[in-house]
C-alpha positions in Angstrom: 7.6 -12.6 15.1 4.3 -10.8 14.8 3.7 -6.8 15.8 0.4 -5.2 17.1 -1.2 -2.3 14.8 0.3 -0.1 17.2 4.0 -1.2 17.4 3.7 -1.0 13.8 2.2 2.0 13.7 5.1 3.2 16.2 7.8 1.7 14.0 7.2 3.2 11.2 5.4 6.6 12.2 1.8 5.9 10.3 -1.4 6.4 12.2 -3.2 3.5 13.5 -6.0 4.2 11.7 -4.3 4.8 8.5 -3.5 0.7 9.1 -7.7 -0.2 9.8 -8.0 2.3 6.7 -5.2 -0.2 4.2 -7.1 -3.0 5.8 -10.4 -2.1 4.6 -9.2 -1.3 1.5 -7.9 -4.3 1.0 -4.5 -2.8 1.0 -3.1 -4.5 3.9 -4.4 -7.3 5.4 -3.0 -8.4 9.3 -1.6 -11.7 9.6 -4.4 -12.6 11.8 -5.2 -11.3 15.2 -4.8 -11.4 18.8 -8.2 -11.0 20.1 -9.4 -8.1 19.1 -6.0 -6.9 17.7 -4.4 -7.2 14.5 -1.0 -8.8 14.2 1.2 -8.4 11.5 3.9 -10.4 10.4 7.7 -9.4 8.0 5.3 -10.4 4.4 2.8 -8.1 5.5 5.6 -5.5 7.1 7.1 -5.5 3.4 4.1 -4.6 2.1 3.7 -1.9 4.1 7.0 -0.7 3.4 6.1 -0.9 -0.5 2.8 0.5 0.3 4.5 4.0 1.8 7.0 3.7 -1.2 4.4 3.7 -4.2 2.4 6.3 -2.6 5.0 8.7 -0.9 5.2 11.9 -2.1 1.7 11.9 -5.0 3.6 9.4 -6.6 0.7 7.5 -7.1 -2.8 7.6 -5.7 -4.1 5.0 -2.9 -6.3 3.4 -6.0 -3.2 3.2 -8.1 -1.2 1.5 -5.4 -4.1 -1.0 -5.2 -3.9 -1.9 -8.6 -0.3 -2.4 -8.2 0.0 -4.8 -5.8 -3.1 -6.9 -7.1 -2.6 -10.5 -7.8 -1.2 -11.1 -10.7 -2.8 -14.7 -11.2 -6.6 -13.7 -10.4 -6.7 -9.8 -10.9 -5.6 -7.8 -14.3 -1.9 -7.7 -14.2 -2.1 -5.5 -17.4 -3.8 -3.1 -15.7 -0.8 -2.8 -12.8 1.6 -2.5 -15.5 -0.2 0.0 -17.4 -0.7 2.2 -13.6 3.0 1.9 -13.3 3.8 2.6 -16.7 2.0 6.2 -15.9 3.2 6.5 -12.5 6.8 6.5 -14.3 6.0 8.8 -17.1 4.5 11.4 -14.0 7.6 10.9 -12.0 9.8 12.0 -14.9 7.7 14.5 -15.8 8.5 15.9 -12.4 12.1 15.4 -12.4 11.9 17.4 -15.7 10.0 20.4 -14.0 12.6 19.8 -10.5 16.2 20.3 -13.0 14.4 23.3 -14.5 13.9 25.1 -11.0 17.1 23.7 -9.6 18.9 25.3 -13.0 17.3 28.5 -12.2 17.9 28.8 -8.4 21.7 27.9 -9.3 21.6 31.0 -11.7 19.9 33.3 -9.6 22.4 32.3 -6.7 25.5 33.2 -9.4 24.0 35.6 -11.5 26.5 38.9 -11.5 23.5 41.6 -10.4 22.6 43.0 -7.7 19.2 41.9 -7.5 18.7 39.0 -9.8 15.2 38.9 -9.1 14.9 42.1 -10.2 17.1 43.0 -13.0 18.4 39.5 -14.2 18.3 38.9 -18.4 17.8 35.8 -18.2 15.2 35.4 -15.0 13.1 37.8 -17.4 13.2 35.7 -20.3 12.0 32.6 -18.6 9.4 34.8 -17.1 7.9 36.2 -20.4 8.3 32.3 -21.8 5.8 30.7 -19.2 3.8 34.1 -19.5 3.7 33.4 -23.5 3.3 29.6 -22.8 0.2 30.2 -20.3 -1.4 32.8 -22.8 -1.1 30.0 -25.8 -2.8 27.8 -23.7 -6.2 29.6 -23.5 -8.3 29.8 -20.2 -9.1 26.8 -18.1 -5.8 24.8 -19.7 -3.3 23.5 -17.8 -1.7 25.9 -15.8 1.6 27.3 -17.3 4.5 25.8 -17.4 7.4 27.2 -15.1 10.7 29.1 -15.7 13.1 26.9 -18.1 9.6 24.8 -18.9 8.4 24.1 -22.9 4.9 24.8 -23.9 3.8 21.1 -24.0 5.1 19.9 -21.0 
């Protein structure tokens, strides 16, 4: 069964011309077309679906995702595996930074004062750490690491 670009783009809530953009691109090519209309067909429909996975949420760029699903057998496959290779050490990365907010937040919420923004111990150490860490770093570095964060990461 084949789907218009704008039951697909119905289905699964993208913008029509976000589907003439992925064409364009390369990206995502319709299964052919009715007239004027593009069709599209379940291969290119899991595409799509991978498409939106690999570049949900900054983890990886439109270019990146491009490089990703090249051909294997006439593009540079060492190149997609070296984009996904990064893409993985990004994600974790931000998984890191995400645990260290989500340890925080769970202190402040059973921390024993009365304003734990204000006069928690601990909330002021990992204050003065990123302040130190940001300092260390000299103007124009990367911007300091959060609460919980190591200088480095």
């Amino acid at each position: 069964m084949e789907y218009t670009i704008r039951e697909v783009a119905q289905h699964f809530g993208i913008a029509v011309s976000a589907l003439r953009y992925y064409d364009e691109a390369g990206l995502l090519r319709p299964a052919g077309r009715r007239g004027t209309v593009r069709v599209y067909g379940r291969d290119e429909l899991r595409r799509l679906v991978l498409i939106r996975l690999l570049h949900s949420d900054g983890m990886m760029s439109l270019t990146d995702t491009a490089v990703t699903l090249s051909d294997p057998v006439t593009d540079d496959h060492v190149a997609a595996r070296n984009v996904i290779e990064k893409s993985v050490e990004v994600m974790q990365h931000k998984i890191q930074q995400l645990q260290e907010a989500q340890r925080l937040l769970e202190h402040l919420l059973t921390c024993p004062r009365d304003n734990p923004v204000r006069n928690c111990p601990y909330l002021q150490e990992e204050l003065e750490r990123s302040i130190d860490a940001a300092l260390a770093h000299g103007p124009g570095a990367d911007p300091a690491p959060g609460p919980g964060s190591t200088p480095g990461d």
